[in-house]
SEZALO-957077 format. One record per atom (N, C-alpha, C): residue in one letter; chain; atom name; x, y, z. Coordinates in steps of 0.001 Angstrom, whole numbers. Example, Ala and Ser with C-alpha at 12.3 -4.5 7.8 and 13.67 -1.06 7.14 Angstrom:
<pts>
  type  mol  atom        u        v        w
     A    A     N    13190    -5690     7800
     A    A    CA    12300    -4500     7800
     A    A     C    13200    -3300     7800
     S    A     N    12850    -2250     7080
     S    A    CA    13670    -1060     7140
     S    A     C    12900       30     7870
</pts>
This chain:
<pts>
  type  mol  atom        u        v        w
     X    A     N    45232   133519   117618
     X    A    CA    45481   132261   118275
     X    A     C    46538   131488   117497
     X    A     N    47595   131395   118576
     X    A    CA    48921   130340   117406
     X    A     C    48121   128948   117373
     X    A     N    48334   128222   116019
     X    A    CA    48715   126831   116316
     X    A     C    49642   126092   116397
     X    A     N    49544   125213   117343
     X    A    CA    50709   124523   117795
     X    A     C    51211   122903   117009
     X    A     N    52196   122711   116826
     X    A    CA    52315   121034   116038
     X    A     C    51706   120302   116389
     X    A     N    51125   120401   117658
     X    A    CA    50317   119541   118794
     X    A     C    48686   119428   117595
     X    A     N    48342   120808   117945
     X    A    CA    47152   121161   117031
     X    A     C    47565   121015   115847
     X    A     N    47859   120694   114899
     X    A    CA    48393   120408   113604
     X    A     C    48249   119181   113346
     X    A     N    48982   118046   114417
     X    A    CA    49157   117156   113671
     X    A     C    47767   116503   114162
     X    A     N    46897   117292   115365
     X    A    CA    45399   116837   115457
     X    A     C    44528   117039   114183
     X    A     N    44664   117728   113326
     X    A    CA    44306   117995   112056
     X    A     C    43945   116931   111170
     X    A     N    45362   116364   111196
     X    A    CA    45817   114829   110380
     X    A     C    45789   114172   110497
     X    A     N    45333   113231   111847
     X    A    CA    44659   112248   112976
     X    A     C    43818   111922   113332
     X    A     N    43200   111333   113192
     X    A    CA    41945   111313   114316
     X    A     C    42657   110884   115673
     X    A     N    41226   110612   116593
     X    A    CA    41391   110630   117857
     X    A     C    42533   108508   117919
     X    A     N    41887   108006   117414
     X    A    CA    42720   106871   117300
     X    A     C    43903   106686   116404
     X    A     N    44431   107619   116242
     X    A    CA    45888   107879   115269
     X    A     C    45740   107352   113917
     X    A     N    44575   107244   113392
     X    A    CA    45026   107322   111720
     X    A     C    44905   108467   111055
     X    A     N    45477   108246   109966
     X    A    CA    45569   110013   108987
     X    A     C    44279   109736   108364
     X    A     N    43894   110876   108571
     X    A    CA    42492   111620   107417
     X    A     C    42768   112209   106460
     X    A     N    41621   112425   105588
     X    A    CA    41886   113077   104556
     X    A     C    42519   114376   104487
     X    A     N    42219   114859   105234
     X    A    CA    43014   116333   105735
     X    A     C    44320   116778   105359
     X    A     N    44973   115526   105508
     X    A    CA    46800   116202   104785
     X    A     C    46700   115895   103231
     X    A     N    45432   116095   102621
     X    A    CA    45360   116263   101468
     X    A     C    44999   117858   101017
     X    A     N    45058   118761   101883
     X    A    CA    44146   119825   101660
     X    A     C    45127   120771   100873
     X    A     N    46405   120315   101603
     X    A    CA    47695   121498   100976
     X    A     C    48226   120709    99838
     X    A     N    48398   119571    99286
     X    A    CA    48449   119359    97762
     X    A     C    47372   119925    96840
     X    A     N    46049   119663    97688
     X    A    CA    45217   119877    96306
     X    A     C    45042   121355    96414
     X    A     N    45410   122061    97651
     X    A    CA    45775   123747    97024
     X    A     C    46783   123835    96417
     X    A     N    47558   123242    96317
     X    A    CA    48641   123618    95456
     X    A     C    48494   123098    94093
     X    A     N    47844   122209    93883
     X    A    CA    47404   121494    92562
     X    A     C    46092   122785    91547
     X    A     N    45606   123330    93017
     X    A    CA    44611   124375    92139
     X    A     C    45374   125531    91833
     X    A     N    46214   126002    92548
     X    A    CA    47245   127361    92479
     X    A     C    47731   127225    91451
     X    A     N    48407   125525    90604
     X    A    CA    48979   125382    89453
     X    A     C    47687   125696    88084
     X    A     N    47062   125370    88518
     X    A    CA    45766   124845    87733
     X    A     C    45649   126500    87023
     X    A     N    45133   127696    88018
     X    A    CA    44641   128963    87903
     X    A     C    46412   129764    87719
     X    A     N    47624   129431    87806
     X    A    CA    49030   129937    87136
     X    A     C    48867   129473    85763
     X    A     N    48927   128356    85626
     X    A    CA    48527   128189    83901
     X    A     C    47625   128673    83117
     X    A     N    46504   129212    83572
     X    A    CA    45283   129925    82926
     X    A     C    45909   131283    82862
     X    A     N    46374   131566    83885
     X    A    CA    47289   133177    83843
     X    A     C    48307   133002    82431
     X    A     N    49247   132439    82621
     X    A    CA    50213   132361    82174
     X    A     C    49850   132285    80124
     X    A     N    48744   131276    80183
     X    A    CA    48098   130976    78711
     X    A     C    46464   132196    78199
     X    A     N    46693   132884    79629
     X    A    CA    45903   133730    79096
     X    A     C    44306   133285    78834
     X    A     N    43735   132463    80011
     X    A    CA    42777   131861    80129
     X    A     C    41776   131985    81082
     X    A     N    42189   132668    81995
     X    A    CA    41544   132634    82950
     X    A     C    40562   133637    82709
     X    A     N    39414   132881    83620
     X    A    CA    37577   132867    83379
     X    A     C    37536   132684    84919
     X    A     N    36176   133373    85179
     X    A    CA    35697   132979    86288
     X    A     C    35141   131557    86231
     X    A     N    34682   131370    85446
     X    A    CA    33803   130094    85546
     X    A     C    34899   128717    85541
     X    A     N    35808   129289    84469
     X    A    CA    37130   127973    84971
     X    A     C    37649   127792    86340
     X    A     N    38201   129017    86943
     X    A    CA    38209   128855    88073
     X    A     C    37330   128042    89148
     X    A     N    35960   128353    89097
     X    A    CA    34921   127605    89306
     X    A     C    35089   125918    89154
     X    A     N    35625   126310    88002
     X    A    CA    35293   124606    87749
     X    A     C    36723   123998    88312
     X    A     N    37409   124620    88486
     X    A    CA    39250   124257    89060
     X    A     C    38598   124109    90017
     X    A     N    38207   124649    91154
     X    A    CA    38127   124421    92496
     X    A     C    37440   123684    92733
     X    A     N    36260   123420    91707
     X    A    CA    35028   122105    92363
     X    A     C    35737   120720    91868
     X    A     N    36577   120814    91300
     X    A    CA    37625   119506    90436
     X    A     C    38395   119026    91966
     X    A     N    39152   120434    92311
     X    A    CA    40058   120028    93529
     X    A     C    39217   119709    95063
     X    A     N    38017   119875    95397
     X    A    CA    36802   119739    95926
     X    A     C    36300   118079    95948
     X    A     N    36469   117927    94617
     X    A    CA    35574   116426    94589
     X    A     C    36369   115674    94736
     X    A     N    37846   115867    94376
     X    A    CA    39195   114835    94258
     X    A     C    39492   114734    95989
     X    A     N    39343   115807    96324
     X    A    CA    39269   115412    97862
     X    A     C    38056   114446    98675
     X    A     N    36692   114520    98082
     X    A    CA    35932   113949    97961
     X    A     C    35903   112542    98340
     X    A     N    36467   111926    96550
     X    A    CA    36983   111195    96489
     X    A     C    37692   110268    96675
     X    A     N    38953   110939    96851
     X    A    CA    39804   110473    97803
     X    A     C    39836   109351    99148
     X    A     N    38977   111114   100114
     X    A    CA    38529   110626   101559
     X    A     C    37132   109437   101794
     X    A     N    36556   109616   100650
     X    A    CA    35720   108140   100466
     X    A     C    36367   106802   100245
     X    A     N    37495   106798    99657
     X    A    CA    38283   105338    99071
     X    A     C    39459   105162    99585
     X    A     N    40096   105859   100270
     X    A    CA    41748   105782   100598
     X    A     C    41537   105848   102174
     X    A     N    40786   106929   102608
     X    A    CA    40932   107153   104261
     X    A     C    40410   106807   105250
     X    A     N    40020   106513   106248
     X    A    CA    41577   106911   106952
     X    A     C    42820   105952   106741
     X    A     N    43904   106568   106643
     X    A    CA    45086   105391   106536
     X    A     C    45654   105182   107718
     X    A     N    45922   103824   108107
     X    A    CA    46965   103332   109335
     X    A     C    48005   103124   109546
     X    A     N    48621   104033   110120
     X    A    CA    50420   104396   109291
     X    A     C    50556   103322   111156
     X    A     N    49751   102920   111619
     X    A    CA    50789   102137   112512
     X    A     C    50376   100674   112338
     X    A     N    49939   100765   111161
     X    A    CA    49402    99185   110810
     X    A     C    49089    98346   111811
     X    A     N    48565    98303   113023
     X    A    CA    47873    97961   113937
     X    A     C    46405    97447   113639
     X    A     N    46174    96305   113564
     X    A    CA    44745    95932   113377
     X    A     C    44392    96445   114199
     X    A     N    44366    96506   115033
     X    A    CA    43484    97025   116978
     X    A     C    42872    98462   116414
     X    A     N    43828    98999   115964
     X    A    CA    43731   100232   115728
     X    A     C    42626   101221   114449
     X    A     N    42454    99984   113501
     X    A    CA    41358    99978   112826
     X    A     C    40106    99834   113014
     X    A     N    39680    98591   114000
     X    A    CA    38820    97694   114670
     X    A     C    38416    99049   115884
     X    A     N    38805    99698   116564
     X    A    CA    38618   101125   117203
     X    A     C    38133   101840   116619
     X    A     N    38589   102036   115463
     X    A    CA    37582   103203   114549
     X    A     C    36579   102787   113645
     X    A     N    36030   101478   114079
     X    A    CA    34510   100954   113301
     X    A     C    34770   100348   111642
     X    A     N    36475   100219   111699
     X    A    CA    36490    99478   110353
     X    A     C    36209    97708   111094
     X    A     N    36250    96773   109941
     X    A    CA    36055    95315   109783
     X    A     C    36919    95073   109091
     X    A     N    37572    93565   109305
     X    A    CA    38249    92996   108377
     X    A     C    37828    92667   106891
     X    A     N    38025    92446   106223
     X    A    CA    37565    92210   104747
     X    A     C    38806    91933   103853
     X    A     N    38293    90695   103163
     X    A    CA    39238    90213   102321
     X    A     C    40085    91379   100821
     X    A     N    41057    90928   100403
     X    A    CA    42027    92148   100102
     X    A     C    40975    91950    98190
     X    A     N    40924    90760    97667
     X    A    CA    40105    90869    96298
     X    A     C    38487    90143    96450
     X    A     N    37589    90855    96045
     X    A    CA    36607    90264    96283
     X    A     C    36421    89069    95632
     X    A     N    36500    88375    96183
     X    A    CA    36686    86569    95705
     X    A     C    34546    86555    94664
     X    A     N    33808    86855    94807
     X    A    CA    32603    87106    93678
     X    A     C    32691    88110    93005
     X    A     N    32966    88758    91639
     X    A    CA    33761    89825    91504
     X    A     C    31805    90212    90809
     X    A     N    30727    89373    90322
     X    A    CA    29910    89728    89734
     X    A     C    28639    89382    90230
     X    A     N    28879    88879    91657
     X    A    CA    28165    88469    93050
     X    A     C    26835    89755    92912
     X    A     N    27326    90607    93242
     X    A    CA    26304    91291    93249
     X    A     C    25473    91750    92188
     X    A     N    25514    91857    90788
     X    A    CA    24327    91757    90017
     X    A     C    22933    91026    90123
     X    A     N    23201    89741    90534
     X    A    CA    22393    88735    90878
     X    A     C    21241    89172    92122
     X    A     N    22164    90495    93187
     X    A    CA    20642    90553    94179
     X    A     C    20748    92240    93721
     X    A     N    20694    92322    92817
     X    A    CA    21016    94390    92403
     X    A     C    19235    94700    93312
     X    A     N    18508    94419    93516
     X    A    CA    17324    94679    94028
     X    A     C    17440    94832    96060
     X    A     N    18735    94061    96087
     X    A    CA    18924    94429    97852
     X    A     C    19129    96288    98042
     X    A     N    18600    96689    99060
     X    A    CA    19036    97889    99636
     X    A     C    20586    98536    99478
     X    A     N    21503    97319   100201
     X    A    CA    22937    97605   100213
     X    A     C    23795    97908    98815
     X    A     N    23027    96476    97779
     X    A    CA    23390    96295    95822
     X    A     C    22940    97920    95531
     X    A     N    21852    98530    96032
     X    A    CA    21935    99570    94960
     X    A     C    22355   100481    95218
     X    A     N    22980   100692    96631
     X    A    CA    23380   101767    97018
     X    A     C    24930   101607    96676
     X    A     N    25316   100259    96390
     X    A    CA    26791   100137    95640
     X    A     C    27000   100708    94015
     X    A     N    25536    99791    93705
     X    A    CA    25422   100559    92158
     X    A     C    25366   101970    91933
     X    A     N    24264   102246    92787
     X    A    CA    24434   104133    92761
     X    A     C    25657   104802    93017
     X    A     N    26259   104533    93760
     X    A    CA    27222   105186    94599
     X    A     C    28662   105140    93730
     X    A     N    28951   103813    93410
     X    A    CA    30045   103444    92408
     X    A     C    29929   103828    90946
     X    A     N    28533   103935    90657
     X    A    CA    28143   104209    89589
     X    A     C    28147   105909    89064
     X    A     N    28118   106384    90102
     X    A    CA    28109   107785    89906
     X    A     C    29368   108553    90093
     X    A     N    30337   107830    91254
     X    A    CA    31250   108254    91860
     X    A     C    32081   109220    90486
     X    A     N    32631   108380    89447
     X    A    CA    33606   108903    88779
     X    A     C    32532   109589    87193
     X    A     N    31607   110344    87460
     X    A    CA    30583   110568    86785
     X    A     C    31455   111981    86279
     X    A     N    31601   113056    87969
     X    A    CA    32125   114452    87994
     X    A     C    33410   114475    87629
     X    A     N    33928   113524    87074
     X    A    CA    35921   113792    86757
     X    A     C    35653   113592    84992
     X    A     N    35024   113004    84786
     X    A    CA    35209   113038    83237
     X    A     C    34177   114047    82454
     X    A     N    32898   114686    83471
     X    A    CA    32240   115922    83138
     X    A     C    33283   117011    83117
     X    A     N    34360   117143    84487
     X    A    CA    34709   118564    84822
     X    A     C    35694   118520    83980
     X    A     N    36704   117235    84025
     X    A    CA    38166   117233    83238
     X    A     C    37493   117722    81841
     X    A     N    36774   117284    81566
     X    A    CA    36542   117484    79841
     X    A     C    35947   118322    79684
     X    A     N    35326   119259    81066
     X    A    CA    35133   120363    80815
     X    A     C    36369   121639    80655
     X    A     N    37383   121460    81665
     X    A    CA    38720   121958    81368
     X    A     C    39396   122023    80491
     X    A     N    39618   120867    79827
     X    A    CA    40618   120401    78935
     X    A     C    39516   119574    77893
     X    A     N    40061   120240    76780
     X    A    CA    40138   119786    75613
     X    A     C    40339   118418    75155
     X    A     N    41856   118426    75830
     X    A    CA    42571   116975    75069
     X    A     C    41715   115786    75497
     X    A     N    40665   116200    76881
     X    A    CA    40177   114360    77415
     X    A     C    39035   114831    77170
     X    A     N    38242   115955    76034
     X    A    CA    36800   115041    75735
     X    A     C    36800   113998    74666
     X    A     N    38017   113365    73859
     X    A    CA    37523   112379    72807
     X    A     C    36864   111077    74112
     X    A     N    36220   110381    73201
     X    A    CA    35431   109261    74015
     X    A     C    36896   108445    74789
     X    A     N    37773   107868    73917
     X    A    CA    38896   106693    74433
     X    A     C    39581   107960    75772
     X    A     N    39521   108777    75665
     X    A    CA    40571   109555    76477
     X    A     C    39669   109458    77857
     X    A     N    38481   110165    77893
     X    A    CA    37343   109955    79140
     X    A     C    37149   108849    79646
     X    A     N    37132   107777    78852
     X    A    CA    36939   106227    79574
     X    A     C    38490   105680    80053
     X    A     N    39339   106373    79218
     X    A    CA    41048   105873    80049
     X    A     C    41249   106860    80989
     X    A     N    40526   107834    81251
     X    A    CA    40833   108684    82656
     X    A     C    39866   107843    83701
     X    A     N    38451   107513    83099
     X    A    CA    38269   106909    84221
     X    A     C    38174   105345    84636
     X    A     N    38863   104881    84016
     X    A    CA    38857   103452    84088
     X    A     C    40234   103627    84923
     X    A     N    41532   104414    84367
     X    A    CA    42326   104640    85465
     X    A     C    42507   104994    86479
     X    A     N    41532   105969    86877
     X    A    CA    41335   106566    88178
     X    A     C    40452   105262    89101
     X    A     N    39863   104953    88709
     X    A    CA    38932   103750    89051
     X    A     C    40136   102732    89184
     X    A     N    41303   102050    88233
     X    A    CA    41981   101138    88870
     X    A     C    42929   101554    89967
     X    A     N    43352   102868    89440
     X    A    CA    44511   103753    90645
     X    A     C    43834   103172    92245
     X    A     N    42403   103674    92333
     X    A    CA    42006   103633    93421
     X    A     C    41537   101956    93840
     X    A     N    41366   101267    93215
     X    A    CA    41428    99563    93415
     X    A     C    42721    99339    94057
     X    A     N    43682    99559    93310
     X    A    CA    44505    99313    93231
     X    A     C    45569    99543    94946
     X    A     N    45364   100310    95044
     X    A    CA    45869   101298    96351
     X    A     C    44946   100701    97466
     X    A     N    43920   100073    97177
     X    A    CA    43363    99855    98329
     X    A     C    43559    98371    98255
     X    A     N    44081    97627    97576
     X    A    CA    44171    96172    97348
     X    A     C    46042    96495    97925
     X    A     N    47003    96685    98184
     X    A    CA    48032    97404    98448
     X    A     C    47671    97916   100296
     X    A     N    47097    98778   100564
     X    A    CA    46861    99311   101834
     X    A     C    46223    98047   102904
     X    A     N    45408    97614   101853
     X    A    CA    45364    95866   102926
     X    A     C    45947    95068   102974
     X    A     N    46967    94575   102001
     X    A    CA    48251    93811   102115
     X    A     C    48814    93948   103420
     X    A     N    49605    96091   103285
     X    A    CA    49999    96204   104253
     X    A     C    49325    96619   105565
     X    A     N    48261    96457   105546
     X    A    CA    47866    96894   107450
     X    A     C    47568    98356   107286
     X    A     N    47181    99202   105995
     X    A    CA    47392   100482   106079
     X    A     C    45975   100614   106183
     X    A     N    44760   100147   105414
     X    A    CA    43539   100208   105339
     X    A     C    42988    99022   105265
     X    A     N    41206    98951   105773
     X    A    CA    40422    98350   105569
     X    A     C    39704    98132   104082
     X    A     N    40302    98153   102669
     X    A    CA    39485    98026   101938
     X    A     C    39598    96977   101062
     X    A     N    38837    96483   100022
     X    A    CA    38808    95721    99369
     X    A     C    39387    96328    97629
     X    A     N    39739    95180    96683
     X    A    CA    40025    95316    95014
     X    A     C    38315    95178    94695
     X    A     N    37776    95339    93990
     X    A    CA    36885    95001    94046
     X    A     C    36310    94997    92247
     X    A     N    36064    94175    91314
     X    A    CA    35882    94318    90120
     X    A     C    34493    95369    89994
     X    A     N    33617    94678    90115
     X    A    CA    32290    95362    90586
     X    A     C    32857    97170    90510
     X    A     N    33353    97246    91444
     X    A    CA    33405    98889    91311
     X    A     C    34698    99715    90150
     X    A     N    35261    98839    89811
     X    A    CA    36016    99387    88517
     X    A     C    35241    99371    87348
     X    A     N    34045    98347    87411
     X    A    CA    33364    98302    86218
     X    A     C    32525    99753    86114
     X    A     N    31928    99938    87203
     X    A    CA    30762   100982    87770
     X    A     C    31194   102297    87762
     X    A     N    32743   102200    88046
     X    A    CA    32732   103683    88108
     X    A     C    33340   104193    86617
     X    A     N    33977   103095    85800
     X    A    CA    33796   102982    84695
     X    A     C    32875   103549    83820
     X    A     N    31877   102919    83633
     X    A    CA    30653   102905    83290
     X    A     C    30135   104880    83825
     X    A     N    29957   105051    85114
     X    A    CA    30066   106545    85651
     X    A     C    30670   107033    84924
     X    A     N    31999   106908    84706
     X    A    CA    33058   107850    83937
     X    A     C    32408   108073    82360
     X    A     N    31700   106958    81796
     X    A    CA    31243   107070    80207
     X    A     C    29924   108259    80768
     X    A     N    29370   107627    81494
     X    A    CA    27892   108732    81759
     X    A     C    28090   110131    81846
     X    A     N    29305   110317    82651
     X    A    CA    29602   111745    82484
     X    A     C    30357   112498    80998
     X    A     N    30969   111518    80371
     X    A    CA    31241   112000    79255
     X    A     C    30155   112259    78331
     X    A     N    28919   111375    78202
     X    A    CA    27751   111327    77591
     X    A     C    26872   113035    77872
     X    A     N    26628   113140    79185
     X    A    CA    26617   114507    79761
     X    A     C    27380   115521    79225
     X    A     N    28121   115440    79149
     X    A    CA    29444   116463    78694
     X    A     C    29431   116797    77265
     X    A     N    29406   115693    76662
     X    A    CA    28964   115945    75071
     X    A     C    27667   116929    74895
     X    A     N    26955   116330    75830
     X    A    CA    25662   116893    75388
     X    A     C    25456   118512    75950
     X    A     N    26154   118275    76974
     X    A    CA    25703   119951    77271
     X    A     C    26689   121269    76636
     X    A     N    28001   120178    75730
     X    A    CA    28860   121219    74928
     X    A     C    28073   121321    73197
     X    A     N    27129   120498    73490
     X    A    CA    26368   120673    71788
     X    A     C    25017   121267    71916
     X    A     N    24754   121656    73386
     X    A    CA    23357   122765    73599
     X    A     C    23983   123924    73621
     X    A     N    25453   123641    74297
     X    A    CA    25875   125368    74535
     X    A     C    26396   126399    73477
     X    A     N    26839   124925    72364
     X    A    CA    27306   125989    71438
     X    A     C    26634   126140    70326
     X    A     N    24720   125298    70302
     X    A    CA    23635   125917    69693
     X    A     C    23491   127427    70074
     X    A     N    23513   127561    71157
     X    A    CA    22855   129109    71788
     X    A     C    24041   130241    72180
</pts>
């Protein structure tokens, strides 16, 4: 069965014309193809790295399509408001609002959720690489990845591209995630290389 550009660019669309995560699929294969050429090339390659390359390029898509997508390349409010987004202000004007009801349903499913989000990038990265298990390196991968993605979404609502908010609250959290997984990481590289 050919596909057609027709079918293609349905891929990258939804039914109300914004892009999905989907035209992320051929960077982050190509980001893993680099990933498993360098293990060749340095004479590294493991099954289990591989493993861990692909669940890296897996979650970053993840990721991603949780905080960035869908984007509205026709910057059309109408067009957002169709696909079940809401307006919402571009910085959360209570940045520590929610500690105060952390016991609501919605608070903990922010805490959990934000809290865990950037948990698997500073487990897997520092499971890969060397250079980002010191502590400052794991908390500047994820405190950056955490502002990258604030950041872009404080930017995408400016312009009409997305529904999301800056939000302090979740730079702190996924922050905080990012140390938990390094904490993890330590610990399961000082059981593994007891045994």
């Amino acid at each position: 069965m050919k596909t057609t550009r027709r079918d293609a660019a349905m891929m990258i669309f939804d039914h109300n014309g914004l892009v999905t995560s989907q035209i992320l699929i051929v960077p982050l294969l190509l980001f893993f193809a680099l990933l498993v050429i360098s293990d060749v090339r340095h004479h590294r390659l493991k099954f289990v790295r591989v493993l861990f390359q692909a669940v890296l390029c897996g979650y970053l898509w993840a990721v991603f399509d949780m905080t960035l997508f869908p984007i509205n390349i026709s910057r059309n409010v109408g067009t957002l408001a169709a696909s079940g987004y809401t307006f919402q202000g571009a910085i959360d004007v209570h940045p520590l609002a929610m500690w105060y009801n952390w016991r609501q349903p919605t608070v903990l499913y922010q805490l959990a959720g934000n809290g865990l989000m950037l948990l698997p990038l500073t487990l897997l990265c520092g499971g890969l690489s060397a250079r980002l298990r010191p502590f400052w390196r794991a908390i500047g991968l994820a405190f950056g990845t955490s502002l990258f993605i604030e950041t872009s979404q404080l930017v995408m609502n400016y312009f009409n591209f997305g529904e999301r908010t800056f939000d302090l609250n979740d730079l702190l959290l996924n922050t905080l995630g990012g140390l938990l997984g390094w904490i993890l990481l330590k610990a399961g590289l000082a059981i593994w290389q007891r045994t």
